[in-house]
Residue, then its C-alpha position, 0 to 999 in steps of 0.5 A: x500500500x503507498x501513502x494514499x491520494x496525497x502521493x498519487x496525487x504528487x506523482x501525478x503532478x510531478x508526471x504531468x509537469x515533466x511531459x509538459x518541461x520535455x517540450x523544452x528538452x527535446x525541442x518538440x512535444x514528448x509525444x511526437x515523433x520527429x519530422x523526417x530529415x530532423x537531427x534528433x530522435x524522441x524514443x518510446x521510452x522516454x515518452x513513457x518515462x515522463x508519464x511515469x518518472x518515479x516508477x518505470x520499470x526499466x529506466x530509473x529516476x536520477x535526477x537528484x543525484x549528486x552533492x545536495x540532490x544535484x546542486x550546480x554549485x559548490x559552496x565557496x567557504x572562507x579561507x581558515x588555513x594556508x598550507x604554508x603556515x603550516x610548514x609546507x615548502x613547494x618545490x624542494x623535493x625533500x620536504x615531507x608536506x603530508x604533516x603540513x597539510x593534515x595539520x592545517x586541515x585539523x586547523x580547518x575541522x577546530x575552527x567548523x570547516x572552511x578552505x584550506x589553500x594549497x598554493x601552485x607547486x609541487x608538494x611531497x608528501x609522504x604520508x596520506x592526506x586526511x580529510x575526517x572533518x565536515x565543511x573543510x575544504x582541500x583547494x589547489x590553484x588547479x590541477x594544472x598549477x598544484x600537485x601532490x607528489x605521493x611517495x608511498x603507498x597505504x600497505x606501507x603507510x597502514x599495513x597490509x589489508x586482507x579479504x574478510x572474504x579469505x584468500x590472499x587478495x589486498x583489499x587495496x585493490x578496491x579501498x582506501x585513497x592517498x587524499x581519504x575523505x572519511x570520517x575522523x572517528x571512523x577512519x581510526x576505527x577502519x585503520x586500526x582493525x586493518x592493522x589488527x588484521x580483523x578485517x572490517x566492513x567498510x559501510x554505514x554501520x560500523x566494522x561488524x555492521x552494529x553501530x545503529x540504533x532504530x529511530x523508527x519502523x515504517x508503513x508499507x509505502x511504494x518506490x519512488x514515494x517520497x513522503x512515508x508514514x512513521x510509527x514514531x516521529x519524536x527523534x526525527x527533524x528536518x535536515x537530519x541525516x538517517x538510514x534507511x534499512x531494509x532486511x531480507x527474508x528467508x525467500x530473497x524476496x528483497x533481493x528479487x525485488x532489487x531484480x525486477x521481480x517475476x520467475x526469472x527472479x524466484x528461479x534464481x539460486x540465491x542461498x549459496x551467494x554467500x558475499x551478496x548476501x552479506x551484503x544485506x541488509x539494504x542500507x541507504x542513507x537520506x536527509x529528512x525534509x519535513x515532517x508532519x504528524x506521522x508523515x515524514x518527507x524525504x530529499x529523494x524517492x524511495x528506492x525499492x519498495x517497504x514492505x513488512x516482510x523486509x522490517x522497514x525501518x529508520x535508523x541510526x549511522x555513523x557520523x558521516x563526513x558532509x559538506x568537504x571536497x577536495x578541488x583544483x590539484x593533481x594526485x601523482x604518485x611515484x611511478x612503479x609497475x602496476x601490481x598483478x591483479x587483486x595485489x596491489x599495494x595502494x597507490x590509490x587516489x582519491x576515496x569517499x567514504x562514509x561521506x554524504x553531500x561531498x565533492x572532487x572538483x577539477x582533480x586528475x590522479x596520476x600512475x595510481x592503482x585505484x583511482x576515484x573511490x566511493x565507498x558508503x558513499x552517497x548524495x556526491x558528486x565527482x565534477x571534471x576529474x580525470x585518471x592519467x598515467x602508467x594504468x589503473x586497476x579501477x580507474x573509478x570504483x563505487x560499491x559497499x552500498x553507495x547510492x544517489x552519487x553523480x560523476x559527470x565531465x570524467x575522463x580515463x586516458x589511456x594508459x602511457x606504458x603496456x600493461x604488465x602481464x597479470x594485470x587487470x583494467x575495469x573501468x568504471x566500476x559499481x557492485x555491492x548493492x550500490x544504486x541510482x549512482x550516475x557517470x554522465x558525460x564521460x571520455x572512457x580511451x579505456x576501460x569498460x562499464x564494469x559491474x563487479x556482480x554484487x546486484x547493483x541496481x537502478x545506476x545510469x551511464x549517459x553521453x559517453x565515449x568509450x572504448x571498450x577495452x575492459x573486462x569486468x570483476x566479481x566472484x560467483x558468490x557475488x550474485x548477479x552481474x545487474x539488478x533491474x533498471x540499469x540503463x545506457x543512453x547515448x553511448x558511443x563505442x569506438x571499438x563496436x564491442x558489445x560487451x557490458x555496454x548493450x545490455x539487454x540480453x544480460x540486465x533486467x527490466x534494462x534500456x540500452x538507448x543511443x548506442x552505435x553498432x556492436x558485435x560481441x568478442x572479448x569477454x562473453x557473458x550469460x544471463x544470471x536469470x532466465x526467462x524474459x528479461x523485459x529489457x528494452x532496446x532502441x535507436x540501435x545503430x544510430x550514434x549521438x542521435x537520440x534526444x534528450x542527450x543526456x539522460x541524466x540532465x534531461x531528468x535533473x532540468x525537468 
């Protein structure tokens, strides 16, 4: 049961003002059809989409996606802190600059956040950068102009990192960053199980997933409702950061919702995927926008359905890093041979973690193993960020539960030396659960559009050039490759490999829209579910010809 006539009626209105904004996106009424010889093609599914936005079964609503639902701007905070006060000398190639720059981030997070300014130069730094404060901001002069030079890497910096999953895979390989935007109290509880060698989850919850407390159980309410009735509304208020929760039951119902649901789904052997299960329960953080009695308002529409076998409730997290960013500064580090895969050592990037409402702004990371994290990371927006040099594992990485984040103007240049033998390129990669997460506007000369099994669900990739040269990652015991309402729009392959990017014979209740002419070769994946998979197809063959353009716009303007 959804919330009654109110949001019926909201959706309603909501529909009918997106069918009417679509006359301004695509130049022409949504319901038309292109007059012949017209540059631009209006498909049958976005005409749906806009009846129903919150709810089409293949295409997901992104449009508040990103730092502060998808804000154009970043804040521009006072300057509390120069670098420089600090002790740290550009240029020299001696100076360790690591202790300088993290003490005048402290100074920053004493003082309730702020810029800190690292001039034009290159700075050494032999240690990583820790941004554990909300509000505080890291700017460079650009990152043409201003440059860390990292010397080590975090085996060497934190210990090595194990599996919890067993094996002798280094967790490196997909975790942490030289500039680590985490929570300050979380970040000492992750380092020091690793150095303990008790190998932790990295999420919302705390390492043994405990660190929550219920605030509330909820009614039964439909995806993409945005106002839900509550049990109990004392402890809640507008602006507060919670989580909701979502258990599976004996059945994997959950799980097959996350799937589209139907007899693909329930055919599906799911007991003895025993990491995706791990992964459960669902946990997806979300701000608080009213509240009225028992009805409770929230920034985004809900992303699955609430129903009482999966106990829906509000709880409780970690105290998550909002309001900081990182911008204008390259990361390199010291140039060494890329690590046979699943060893690296942790030359990695940047990495979000725990963190809600943060943000990269004009960063390239350079010869790094991993190169833009996000992990428990949601509501971010990763702007004009670039991953150069030597190869990288997983030029981007999105898992561990992270939702509703936006990189857009992104570029993966290709590699300036061969791959070593036994290595490993992905690309832009998203597993663990993660959903509604957006790659917009992308410039991919290698790589692939990786999913690392995992069920992801409802994530888009719009307006993209690539060239798909990657190959996907995940154990068996991960699950499904996608979940429903995966969606590819206005992709352009330079290679026509099919591969992971026309998606309708793999992802359910999936769209492939806009996307030139494939062939498949390479890595050749099955089907995880049987049956009819109700994917969509349409403007095969054409290339940057359907509109809107960009999906992901498109949405966020209407």
């Amino acid at each position: 049961m959804s919330n009654g006539h109110v949001d019926i009626s909201r959706r309603g209105l909501l529909g009918a003002a997106i069918a009417v904004a679509a006359v301004a996106v695509t130049g022409e009424a949504a319901a038309a059809v292109p007059p012949a010889g017209t540059r631009g093609q209006v498909p049958a599914l976005w005409r749906e989409f806009t009846r129903t936005p919150l709810t089409h079964p293949q295409i997901p609503y992104v449009g508040r996606a990103g730092y502060r639902a998808g804000a154009a701007r970043f804040p521009r905070r006072p300057v509390v802190a120069h670098v420089r006060d600090h002790g740290a000398v550009a240029d020299d190639g001696t100076t360790d600059c690591a202790p300088a720059i993290n003490r005048a981030i402290a100074a920053a997070g004493r003082a309730g956040g702020g810029t800190v300014l690292i001039p034009p130069g290159t700075f050494r730094i032999d240690d990583l950068i820790r941004i554990g404060h909300s509000n505080v901001v890291l700017r460079g002069a650009g990152s043409g102009r201003t440059k860390l030079y990292a010397t080590k890497n975090l085996t060497e910096l934190i210990g090595v990192y194990g599996s919890r999953y067993g094996g002798d895979k280094s967790s490196w390989s997909w975790a942490g960053g030289l500039v680590w935007l985490c929570p300050a109290d979380r970040f000492t509880t992750l380092t020091t199980a690793i150095r303990a060698k008790a190998w932790p989850f990295e999420g919302w919850t705390g390492n043994k997933r405990d660190e929550w407390q219920t605030l509330t159980t909820l009614a039964p309410a439909r995806r993409g409702s945005r106002t839900v009735r509550v049990a109990d509304a004392g402890k809640l208020k507008p602006g507060r950061l919670v989580l909701l929760r979502l258990a599976d039951d004996a059945d994997h119902t959950l799980l097959e919702h996350m799937s589209g649901g139907g007899p693909g789904t329930e055919a599906y052997v799911w007991d003895d995927k025993t990491k995706l299960t791990s992964y459960v329960p669902y946990e997806w953080p979300v701000r608080i926008a009213r509240v009225r009695g028992e009805k409770v308002t929230l920034e985004r529409p809900l992303p699955l359905d609430l129903r009482p076998e999966w106990d829906p409730r509000l709880t409780t997290l970690v105290e998550p890093l909002t309001g900081s960013g990182v911008e204008g500064l390259t990361l390199e580090a010291v140039e060494t041979p890329q690590s046979p895969h699943l060893l690296d050592k942790g030359h990695n990037g940047v990495t979000f973690q725990c963190a809600y409402d943060c943000w990269a702004d004009d960063v390239v990371v350079r010869h790094v193993d991993n190169g833009f994290g996000l992990v428990a990371a949601s509501a971010c927006t990763l702007r004009r960020t670039r991953v150069a040099g030597r190869g990288a594992h997983h030029p981007y990485f999105c898992r561990e539960g992270s939702h509703d984040n936006l990189v857009e103007d992104f570029t993966v240049e290709r590699r300036t030396v061969p791959a070593p033998a036994g290595t490993q390129l992905h690309g832009i990669n998203v597993e663990g659960l993660s959903s509604y997460n957006v790659w917009s506007r992308g410039d991919m000369r290698m790589g692939t559009f990786d999913s690392h099994r995992g069920l992801p669900f409802a994530n888009v990739r719009t307006d993209i050039t690539v060239d798909n040269t990657g190959q996907h990652g995940g154990d068996y015991s991960a699950g499904p490759l996608f979940g429903a309402r995966f969606t590819h729009w206005n992709i352009r392959v330079t290679n026509s490999r099919a591969g992971l990017m026309k998606i309708d014979g793999l992802a359910p209740y999936s769209a492939t829209v806009g996307i030139n002419e494939v062939t498949e070769f390479g890595q050749i994946d099955v089907p995880d579910f049987t049956g009819d998979l109700h994917a969509r197809v349409e403007l095969y063959g054409t290339t940057d010809a359907v509109r809107p353009r960009n999906l992901y716009e498109a949405q966020r303007d209407l």
